[in-house]
Backbone bond lengths (Angstrom), bond angles and torsions (degrees), N, CA, C in turn:
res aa  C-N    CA-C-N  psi(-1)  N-CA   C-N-CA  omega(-1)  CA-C   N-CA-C  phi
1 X - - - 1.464 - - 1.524 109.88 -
2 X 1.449 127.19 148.27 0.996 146.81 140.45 1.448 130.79 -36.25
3 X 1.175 149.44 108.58 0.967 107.97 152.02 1.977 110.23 -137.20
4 X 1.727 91.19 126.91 1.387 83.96 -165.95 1.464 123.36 -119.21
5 X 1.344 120.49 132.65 1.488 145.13 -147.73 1.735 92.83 -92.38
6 X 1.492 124.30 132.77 1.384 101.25 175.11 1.564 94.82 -170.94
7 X 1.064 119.80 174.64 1.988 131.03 -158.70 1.295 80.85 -102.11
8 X 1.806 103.75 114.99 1.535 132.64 146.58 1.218 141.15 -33.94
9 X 1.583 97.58 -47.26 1.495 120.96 176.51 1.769 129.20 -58.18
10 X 1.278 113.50 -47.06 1.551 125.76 -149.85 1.251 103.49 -127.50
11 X 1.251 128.13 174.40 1.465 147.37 -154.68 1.852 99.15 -93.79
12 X 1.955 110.86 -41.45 1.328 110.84 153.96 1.184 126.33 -20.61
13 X 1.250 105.44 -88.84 1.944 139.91 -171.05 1.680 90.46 -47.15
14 X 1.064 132.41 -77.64 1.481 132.84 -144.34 1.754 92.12 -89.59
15 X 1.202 125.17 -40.49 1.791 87.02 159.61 1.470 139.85 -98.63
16 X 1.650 92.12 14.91 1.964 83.35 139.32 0.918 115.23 -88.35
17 X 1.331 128.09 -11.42 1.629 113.89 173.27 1.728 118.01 -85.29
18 X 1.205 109.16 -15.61 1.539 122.09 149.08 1.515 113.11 -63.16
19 X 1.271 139.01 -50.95 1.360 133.33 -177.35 1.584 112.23 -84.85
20 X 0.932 118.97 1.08 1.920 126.36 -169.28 1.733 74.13 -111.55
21 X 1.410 136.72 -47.25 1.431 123.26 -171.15 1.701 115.27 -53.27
22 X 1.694 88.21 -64.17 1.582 106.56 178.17 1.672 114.48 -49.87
23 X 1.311 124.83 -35.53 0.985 127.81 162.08 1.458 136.34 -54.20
24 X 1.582 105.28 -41.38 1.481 117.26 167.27 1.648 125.20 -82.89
25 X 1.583 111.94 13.47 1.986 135.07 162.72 0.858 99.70 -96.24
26 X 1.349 117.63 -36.56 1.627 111.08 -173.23 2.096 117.64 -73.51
27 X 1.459 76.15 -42.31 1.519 70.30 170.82 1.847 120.66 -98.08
28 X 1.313 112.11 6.73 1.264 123.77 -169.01 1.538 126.71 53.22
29 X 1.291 96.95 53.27 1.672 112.27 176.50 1.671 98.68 -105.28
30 X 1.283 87.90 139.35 1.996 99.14 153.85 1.587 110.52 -75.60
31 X 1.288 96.93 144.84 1.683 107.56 -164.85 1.469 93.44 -123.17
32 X 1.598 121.95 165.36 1.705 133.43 179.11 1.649 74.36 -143.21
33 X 1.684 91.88 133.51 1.561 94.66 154.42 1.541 107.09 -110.60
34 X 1.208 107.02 163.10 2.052 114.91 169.07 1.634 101.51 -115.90
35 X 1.299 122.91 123.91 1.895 95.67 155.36 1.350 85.46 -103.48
36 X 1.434 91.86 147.58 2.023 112.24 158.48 1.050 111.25 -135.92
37 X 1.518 102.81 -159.39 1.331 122.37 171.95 1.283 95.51 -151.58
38 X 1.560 100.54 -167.59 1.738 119.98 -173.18 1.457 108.60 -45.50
39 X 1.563 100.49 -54.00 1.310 103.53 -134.88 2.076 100.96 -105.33
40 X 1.796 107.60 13.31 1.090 107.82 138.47 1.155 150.93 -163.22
41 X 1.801 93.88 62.05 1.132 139.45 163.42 1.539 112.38 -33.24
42 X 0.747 96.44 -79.66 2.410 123.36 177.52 1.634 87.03 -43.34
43 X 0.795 152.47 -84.74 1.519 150.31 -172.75 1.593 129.98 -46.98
44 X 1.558 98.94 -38.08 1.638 97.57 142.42 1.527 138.04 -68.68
45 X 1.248 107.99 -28.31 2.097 104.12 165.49 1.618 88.83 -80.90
46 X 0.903 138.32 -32.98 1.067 113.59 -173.93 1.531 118.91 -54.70
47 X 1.325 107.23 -49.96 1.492 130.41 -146.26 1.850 86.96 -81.26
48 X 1.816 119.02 -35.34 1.283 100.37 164.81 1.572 129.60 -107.40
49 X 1.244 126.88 31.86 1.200 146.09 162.26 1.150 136.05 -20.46
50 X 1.708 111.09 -25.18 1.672 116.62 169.41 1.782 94.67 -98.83
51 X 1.104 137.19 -15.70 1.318 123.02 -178.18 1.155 112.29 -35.25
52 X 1.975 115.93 145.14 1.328 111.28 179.81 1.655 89.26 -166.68
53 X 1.792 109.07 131.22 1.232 121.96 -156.53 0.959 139.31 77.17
54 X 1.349 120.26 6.19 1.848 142.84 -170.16 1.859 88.96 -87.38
55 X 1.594 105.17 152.30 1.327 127.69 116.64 1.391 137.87 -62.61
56 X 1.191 119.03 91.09 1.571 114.65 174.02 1.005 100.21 -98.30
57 X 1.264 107.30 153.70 1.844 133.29 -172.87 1.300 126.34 -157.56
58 X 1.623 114.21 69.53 1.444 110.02 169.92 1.443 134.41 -74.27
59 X 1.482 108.84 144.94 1.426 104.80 -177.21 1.402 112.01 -142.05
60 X 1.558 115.36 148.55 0.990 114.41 -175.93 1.217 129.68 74.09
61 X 1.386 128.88 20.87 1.001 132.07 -164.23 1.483 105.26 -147.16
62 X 1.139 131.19 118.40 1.781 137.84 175.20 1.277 127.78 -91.10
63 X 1.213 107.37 -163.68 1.397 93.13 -161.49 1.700 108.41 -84.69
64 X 1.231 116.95 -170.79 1.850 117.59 175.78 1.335 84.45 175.07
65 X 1.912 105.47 162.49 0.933 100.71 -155.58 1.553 100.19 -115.31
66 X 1.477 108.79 36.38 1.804 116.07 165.76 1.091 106.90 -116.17
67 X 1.705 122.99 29.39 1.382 106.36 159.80 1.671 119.95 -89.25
68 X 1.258 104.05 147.51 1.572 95.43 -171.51 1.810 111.56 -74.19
69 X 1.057 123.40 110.72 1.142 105.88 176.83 1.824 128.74 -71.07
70 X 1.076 116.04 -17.44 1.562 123.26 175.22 1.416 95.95 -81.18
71 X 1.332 131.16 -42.33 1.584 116.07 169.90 1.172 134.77 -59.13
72 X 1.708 109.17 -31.01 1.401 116.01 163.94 1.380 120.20 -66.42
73 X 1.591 107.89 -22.60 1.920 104.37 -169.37 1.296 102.26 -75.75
74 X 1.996 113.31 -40.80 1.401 93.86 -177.88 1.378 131.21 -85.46
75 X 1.725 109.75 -6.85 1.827 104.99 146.00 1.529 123.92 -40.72
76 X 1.445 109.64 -38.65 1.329 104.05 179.77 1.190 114.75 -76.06
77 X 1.389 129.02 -26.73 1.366 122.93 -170.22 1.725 100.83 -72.39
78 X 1.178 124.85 -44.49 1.216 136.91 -158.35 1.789 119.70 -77.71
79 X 1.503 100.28 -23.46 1.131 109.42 -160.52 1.647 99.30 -145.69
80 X 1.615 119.03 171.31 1.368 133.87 175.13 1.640 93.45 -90.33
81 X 1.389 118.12 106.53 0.968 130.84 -176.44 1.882 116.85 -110.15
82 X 1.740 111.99 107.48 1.705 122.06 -163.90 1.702 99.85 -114.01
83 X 1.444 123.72 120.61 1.708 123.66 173.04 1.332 93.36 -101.51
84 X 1.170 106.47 157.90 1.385 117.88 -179.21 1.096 128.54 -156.44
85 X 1.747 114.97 101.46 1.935 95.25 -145.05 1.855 85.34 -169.04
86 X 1.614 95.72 150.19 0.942 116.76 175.10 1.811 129.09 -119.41
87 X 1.373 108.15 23.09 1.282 110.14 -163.41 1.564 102.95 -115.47
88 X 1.580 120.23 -171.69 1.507 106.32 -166.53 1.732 90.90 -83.70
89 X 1.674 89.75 159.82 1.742 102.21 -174.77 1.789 84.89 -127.34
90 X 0.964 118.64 -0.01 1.433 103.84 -166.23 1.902 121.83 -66.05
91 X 1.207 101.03 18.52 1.688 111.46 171.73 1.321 108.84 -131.15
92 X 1.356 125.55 8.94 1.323 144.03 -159.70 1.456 110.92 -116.01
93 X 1.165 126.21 8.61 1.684 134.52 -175.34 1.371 107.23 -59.77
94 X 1.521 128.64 -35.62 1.634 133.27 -164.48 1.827 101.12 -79.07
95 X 1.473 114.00 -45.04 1.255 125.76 179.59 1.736 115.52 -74.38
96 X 1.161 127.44 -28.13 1.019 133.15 117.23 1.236 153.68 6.31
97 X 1.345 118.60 -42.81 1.527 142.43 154.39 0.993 135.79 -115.91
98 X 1.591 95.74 13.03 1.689 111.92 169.42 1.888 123.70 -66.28
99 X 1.782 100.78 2.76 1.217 97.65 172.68 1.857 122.07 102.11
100 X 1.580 101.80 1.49 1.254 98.53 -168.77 1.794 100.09 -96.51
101 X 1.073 111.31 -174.17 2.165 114.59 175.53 1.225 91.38 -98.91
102 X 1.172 136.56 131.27 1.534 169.65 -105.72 1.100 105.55 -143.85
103 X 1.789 159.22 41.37 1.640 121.98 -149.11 1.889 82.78 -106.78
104 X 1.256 116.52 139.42 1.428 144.45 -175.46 1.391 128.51 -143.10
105 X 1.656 118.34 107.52 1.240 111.67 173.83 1.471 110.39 -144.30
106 X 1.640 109.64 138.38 1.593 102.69 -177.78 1.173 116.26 -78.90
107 X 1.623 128.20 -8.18 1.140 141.69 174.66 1.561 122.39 -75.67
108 X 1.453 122.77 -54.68 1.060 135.40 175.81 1.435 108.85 -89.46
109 X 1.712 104.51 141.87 1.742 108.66 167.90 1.596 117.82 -66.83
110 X 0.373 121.34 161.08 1.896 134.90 145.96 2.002 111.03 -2.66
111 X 1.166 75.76 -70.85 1.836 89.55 -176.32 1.348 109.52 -76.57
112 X 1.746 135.48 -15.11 0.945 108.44 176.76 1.870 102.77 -84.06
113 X 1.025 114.15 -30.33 1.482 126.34 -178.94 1.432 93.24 -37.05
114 X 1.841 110.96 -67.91 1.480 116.46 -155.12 1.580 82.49 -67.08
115 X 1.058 157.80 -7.36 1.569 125.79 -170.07 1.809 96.29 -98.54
116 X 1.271 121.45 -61.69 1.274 144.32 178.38 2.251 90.66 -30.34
117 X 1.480 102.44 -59.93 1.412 82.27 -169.65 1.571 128.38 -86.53
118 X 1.862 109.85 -20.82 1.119 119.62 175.73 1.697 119.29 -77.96
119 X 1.180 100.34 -38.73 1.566 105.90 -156.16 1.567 102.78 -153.94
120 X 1.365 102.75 61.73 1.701 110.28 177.39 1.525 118.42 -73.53
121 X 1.318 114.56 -8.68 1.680 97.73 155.80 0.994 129.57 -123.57
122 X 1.521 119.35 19.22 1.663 137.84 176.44 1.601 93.24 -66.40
123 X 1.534 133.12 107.71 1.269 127.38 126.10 1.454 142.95 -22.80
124 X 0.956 107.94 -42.17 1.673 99.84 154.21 1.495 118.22 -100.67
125 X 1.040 141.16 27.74 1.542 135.94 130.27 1.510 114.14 -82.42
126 X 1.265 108.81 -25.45 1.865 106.41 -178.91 2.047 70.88 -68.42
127 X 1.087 109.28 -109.27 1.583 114.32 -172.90 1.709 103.38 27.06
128 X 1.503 96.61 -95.23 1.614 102.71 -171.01 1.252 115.00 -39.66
129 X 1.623 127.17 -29.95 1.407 119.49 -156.04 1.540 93.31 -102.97
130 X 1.634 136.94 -14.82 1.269 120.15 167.47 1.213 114.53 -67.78
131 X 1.572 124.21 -46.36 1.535 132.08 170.45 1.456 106.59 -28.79
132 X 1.260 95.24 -60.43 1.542 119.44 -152.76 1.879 91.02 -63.71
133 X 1.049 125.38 -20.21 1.599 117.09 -176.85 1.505 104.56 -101.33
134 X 1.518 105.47 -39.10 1.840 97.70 -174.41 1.534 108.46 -62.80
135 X 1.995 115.78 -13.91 1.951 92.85 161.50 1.332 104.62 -98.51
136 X 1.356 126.24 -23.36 1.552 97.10 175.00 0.932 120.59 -68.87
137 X 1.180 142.81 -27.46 1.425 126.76 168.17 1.559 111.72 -99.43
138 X 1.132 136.42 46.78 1.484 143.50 157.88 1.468 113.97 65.31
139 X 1.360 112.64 17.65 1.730 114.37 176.69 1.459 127.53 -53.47
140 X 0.813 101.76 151.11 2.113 96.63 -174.41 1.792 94.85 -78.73
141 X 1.585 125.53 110.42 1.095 123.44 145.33 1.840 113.71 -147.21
142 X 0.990 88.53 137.64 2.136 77.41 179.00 1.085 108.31 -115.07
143 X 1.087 122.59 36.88 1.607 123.21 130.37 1.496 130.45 -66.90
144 X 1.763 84.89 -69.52 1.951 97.37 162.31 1.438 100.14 -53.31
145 X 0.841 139.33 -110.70 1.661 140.30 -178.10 1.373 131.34 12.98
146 X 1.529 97.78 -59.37 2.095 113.18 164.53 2.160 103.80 -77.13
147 X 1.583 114.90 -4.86 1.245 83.29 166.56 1.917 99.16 -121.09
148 X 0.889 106.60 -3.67 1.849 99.55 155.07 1.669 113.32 -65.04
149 X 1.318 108.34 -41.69 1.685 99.49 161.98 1.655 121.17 -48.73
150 X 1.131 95.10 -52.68 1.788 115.67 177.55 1.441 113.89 -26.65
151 X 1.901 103.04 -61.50 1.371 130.01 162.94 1.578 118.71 -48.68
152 X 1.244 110.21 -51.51 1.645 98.42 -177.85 1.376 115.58 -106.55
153 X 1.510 106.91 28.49 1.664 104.06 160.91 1.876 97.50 -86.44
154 X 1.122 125.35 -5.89 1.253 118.19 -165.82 1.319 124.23 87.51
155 X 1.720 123.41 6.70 1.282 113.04 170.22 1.522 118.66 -65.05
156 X 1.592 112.39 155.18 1.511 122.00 179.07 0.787 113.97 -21.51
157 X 1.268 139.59 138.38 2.031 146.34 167.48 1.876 108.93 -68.39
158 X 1.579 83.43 -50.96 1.381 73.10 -167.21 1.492 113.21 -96.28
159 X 1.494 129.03 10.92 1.620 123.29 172.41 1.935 91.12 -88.13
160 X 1.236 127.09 -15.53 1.463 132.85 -167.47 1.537 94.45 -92.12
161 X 1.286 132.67 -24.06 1.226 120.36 -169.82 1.376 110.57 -113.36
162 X 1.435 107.23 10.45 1.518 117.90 -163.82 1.809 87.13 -118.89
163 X 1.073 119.12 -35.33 1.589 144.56 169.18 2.209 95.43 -47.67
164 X 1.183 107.76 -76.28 1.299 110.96 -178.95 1.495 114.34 -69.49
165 X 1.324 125.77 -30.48 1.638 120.41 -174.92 1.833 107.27 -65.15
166 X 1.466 111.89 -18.55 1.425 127.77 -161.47 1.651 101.81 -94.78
167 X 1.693 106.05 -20.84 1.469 104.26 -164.13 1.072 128.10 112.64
168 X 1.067 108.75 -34.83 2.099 132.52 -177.68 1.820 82.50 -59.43
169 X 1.267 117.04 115.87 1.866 123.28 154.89 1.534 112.17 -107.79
170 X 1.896 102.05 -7.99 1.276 88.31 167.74 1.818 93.75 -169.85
171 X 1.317 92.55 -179.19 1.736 98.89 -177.07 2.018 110.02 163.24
172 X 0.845 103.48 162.21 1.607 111.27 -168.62 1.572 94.79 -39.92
173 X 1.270 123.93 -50.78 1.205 102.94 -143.28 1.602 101.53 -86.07
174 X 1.400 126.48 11.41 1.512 127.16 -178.00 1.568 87.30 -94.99
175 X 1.704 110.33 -62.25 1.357 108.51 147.27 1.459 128.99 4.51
176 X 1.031 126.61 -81.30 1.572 115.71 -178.51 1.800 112.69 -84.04
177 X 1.532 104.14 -31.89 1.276 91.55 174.76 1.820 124.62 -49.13
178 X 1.682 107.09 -43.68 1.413 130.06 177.41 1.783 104.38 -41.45
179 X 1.533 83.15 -54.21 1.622 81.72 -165.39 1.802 122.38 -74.94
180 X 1.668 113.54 -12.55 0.911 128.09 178.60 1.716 107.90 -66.51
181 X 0.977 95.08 -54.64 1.918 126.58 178.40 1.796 103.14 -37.02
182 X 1.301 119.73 -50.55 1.483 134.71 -164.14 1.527 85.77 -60.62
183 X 0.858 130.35 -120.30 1.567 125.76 -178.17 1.414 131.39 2.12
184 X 1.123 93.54 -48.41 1.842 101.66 158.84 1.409 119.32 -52.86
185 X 1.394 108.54 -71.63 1.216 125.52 167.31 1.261 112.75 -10.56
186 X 1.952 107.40 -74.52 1.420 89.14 -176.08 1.341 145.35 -72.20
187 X 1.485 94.68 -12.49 1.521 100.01 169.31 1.295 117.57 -55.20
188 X 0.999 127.68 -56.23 1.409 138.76 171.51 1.610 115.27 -25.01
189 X 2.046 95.86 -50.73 1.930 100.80 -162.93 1.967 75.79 -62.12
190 X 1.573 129.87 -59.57 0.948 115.42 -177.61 1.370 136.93 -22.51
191 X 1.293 140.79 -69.35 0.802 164.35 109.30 1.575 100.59 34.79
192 X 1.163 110.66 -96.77 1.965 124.42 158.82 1.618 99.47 -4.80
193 X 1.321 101.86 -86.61 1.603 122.98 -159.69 1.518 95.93 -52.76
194 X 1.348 137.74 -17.60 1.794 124.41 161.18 1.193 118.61 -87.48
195 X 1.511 119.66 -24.00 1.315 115.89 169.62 1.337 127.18 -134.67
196 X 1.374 100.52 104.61 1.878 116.76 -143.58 1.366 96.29 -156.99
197 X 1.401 125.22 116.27 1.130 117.73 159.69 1.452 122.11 -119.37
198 X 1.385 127.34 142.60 1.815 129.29 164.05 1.040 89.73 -76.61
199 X 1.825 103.94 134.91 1.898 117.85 145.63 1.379 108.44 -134.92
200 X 0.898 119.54 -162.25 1.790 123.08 -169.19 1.512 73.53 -162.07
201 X 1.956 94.52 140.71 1.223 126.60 -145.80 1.919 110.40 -162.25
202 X 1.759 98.20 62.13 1.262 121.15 -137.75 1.363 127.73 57.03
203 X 1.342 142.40 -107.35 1.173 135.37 -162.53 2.307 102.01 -105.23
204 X 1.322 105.64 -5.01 1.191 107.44 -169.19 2.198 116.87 -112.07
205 X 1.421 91.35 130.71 1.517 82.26 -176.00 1.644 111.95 -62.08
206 X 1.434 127.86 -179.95 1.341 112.98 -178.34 1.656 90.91 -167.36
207 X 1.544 147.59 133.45 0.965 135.18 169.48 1.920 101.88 -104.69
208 X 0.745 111.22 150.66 1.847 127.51 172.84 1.248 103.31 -132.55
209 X 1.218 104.06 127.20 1.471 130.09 -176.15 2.090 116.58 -124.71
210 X 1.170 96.56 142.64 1.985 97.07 164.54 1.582 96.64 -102.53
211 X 1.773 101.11 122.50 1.559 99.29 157.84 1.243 108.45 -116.06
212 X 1.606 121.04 152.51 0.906 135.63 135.59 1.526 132.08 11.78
213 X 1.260 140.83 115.28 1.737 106.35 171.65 0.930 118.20 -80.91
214 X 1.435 133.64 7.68 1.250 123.24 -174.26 1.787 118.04 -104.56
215 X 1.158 94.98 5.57 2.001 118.49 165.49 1.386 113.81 -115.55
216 X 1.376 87.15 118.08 1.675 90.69 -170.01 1.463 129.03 -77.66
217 X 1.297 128.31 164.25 1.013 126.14 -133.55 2.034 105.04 -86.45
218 X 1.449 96.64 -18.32 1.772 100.68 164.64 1.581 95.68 -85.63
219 X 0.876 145.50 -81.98 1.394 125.41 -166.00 1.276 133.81 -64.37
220 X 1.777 114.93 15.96 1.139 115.52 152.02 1.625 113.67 -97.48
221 X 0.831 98.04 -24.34 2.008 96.33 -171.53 2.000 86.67 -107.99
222 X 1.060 133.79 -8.30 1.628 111.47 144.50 1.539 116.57 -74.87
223 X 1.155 136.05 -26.43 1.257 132.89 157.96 1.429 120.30 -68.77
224 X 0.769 105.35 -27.02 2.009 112.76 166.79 1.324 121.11 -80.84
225 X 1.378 98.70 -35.92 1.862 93.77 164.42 1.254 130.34 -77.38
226 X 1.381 110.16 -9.35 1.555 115.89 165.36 1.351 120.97 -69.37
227 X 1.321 123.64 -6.65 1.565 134.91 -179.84 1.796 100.70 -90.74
228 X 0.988 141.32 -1.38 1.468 147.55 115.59 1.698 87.75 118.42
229 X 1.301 143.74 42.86 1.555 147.18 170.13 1.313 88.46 -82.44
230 X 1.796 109.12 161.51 1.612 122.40 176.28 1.469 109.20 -68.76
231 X 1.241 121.19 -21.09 1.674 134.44 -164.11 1.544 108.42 -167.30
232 X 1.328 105.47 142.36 1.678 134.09 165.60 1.683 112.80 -92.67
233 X 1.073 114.17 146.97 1.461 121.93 136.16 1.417 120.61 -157.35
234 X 1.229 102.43 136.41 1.227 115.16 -159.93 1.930 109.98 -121.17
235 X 1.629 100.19 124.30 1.547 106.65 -157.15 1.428 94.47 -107.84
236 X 1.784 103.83 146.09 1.696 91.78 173.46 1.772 104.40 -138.83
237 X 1.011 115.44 156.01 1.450 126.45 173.29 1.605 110.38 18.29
238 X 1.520 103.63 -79.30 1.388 122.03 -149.01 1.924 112.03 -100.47
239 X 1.971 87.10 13.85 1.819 75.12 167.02 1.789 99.83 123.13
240 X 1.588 87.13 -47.73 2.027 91.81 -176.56 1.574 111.09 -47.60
241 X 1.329 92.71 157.77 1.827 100.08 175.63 1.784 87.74 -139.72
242 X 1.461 93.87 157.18 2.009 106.61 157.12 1.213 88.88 -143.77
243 X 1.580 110.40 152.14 1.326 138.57 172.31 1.284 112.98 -118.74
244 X 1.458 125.32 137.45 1.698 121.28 -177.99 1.418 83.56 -152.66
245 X 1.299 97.36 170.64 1.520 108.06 -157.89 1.634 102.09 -138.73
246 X 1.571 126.29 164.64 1.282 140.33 162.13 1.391 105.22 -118.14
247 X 1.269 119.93 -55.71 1.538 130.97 -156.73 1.694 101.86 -87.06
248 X 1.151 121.32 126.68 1.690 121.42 -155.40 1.669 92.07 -96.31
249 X 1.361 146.72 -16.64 1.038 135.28 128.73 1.487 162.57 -29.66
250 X 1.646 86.10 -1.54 1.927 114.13 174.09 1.235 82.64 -129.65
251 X 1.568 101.45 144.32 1.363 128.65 -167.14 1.585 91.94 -141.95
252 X 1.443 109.35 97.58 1.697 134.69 -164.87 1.549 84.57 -85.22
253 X 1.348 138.99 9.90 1.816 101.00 -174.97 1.964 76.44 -117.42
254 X 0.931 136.55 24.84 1.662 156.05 175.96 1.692 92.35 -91.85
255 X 2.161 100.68 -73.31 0.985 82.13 -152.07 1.759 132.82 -74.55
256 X 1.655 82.47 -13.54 1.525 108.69 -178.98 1.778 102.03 -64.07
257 X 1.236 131.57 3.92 1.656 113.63 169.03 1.209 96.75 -106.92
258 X 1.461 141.96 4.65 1.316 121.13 147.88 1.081 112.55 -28.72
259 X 1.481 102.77 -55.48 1.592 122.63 -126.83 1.746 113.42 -106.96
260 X 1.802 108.16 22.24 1.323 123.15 -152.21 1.299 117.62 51.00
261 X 1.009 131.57 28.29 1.582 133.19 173.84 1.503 125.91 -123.50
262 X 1.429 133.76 -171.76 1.317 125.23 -158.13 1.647 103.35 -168.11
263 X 0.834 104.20 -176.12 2.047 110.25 -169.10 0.721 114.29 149.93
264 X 1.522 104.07 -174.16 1.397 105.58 166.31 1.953 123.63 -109.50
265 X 1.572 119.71 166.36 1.076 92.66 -172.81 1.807 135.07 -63.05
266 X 1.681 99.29 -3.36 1.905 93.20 171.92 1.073 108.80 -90.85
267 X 1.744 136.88 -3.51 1.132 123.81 179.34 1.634 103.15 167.65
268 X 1.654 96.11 118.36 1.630 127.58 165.71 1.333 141.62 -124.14
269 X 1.242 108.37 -170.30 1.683 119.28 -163.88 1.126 113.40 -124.43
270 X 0.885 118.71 129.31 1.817 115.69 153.55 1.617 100.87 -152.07
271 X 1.775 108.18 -161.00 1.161 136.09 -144.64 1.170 117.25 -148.87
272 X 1.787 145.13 122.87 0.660 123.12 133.76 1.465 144.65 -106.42
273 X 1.425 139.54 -170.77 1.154 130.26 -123.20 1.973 99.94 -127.55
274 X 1.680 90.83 28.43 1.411 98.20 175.89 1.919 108.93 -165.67
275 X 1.464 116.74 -167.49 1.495 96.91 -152.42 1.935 87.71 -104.88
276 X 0.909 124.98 148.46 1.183 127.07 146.77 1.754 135.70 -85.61
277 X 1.781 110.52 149.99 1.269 108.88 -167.40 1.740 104.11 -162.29
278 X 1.163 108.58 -178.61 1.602 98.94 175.27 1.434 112.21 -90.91
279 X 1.264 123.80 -10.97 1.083 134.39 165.65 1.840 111.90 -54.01
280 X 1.430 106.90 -51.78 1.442 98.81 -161.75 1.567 108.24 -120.88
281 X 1.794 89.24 31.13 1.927 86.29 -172.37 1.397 95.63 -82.78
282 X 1.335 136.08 -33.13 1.480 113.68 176.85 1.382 129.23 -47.01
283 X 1.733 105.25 -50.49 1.426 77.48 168.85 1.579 134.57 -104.73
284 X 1.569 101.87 24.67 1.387 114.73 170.96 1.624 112.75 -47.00
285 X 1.706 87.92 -59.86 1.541 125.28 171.72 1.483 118.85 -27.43
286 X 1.617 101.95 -74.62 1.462 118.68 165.34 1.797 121.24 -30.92
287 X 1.437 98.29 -53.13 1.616 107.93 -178.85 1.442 103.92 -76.44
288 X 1.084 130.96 -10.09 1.693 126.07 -179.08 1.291 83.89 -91.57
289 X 1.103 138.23 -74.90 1.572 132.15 -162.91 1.524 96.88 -36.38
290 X 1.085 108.61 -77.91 1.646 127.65 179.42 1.727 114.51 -24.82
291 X 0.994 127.94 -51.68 1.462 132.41 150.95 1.021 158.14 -70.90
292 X 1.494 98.01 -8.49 1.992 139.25 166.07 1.442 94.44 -82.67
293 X 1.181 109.08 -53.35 1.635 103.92 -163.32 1.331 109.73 -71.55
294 X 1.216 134.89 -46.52 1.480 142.03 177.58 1.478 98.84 -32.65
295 X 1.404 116.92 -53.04 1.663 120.31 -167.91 1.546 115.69 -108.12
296 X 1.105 91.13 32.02 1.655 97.67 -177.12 1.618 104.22 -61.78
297 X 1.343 103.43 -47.71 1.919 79.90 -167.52 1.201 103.07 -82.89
298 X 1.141 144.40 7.71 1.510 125.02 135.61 1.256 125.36 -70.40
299 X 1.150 130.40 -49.21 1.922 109.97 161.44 0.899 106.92 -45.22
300 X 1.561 129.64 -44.87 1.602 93.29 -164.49 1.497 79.15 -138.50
301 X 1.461 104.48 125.79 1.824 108.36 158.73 1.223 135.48 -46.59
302 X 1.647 89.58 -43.45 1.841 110.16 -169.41 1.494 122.18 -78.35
303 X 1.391 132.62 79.22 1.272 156.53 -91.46 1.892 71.65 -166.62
304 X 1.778 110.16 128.38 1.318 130.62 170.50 1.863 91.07 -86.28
């Protein structure tokens, strides 16, 4: 069996979990999918911890510093253990030698990795995994784009990833979901634009915002970076943060391990460790400044 671990959020994460699918018909294995994120990562090895004889295959997902590392070694002992990730590892050296196959590139997303190593001449895994790069790296296509909407209207993960492993990149029913989503959407950019604040955060501007959960966390802090600050972060309900950046001198996958989280340096994740509201975003706010700044010249070296 399969079982494959992969980022919930983005067009990345869910079509490697489309190409780790298509891959496991081909060879006629039963597959388990996980979506996560950063921050509960550590609770999925946990949660499969006696596995033994599996393919595991994470993707898209970096390092943080609540992964268990003795849980990961004995995944490896137990099982054929594949990471698969494109974000910074550079605090990640101990987890690292826990024994798993390593595939890493700052160039390629997630999905092109999983296509390149699983299924390098399947035509529709090249497919998913070009999509899958023209949004991670911000390319002009509205295909990828109208089905990253798809993703953060909240439709099913896995009828959407079962949707792309088959070939389907599109069809009525993404179709109406897309178009349902637009309206939402803007409420949301709304939403933003009332509760948005500028601070300066040593020498760099920074806006912090409350979104919505129902606007996702790249198209809320890509709409926030268009207001031209060196850095975003963007806070939501239940604790999550994303970081995106303007100023190429903050290195957000730094600041995101404050914050139990990880990325890369144009744009990360983390968590914090209580609920957010409009009630307590001031001094949510305050304490993010307050803990950015302490480590400022480590996010960013380049210090006037």
């Amino acid at each position: 069996m399969i079982i494959c671990i992969a980022h919930k959020k983005d067009l990345d994460g869910l079509g490697s979990h489309a190409i780790v699918r298509r891959y496991a018909k081909k060879e006629n294995l039963d597959i388990e999918h996980h979506f996560v994120s950063y921050d509960d990562l550590g609770e999925v090895f946990r949660q499969i911890e006696g596995s033994e004889g599996n393919l595991i295959v994470v993707a898209d997902l970096g390092y943080n510093s609540k992964i268990p590392l003795e849980t990961v070694k004995s995944l490896c002992v137990n099982n054929r253990f594949i990471w698969i990730d494109h974000h910074d590892w550079s605090s990640g050296r101990r987890l690292l030698g826990a024994g798993f196959k390593f595939i890493h590139s700052n160039k390629l997303c997630a999905a092109e990795l999983a296509w390149n190593y699983f299924l390098p001449e399947d035509k529709v895994a090249e497919r998913i995994a070009r999509l899958a790069h023209i949004h991670d790296f911000r390319d002009e296509d509205e295909l990828a784009w109208k089905l990253y909407d798809v993703i953060s209207s909240g439709y099913d993960k896995l009828k959407f990833v079962d949707f792309l492993a088959r070939g389907i990149t599109w069809n009525d029913v993404f179709q109406e979901v897309y178009e349902n989503y637009q309206k939402v959407k803007e409420k949301g950019y709304d939403y933003l634009e009332k509760h948005m604040v500028w601070v300066k955060v040593g020498k760099y501007s920074c806006i912090i915002a409350i979104s919505k959960k129902y606007l996702s966390s790249t198209l809320a802090s890509l709409y926030l970076q268009e207001k031209g600050s060196d850095f975003v972060v963007v806070l939501y309900p239940d604790g999550k943060m994303s970081f995106r950046r303007n100023n190429p001198e903050v290195n957000l996958a730094k600041m995101a391990e404050l914050f139990n989280g990880g990325g890369r340096a144009v744009a990360a994740g983390g968590r914090l460790d209580k609920e957010v509201n409009e009630e307590n975003f001031k001094i949510v706010t305050e304490e993010i400044v307050d803990i950015i700044s302490r480590k400022i010249q480590e996010i960013a070296p380049v210090q006037e």
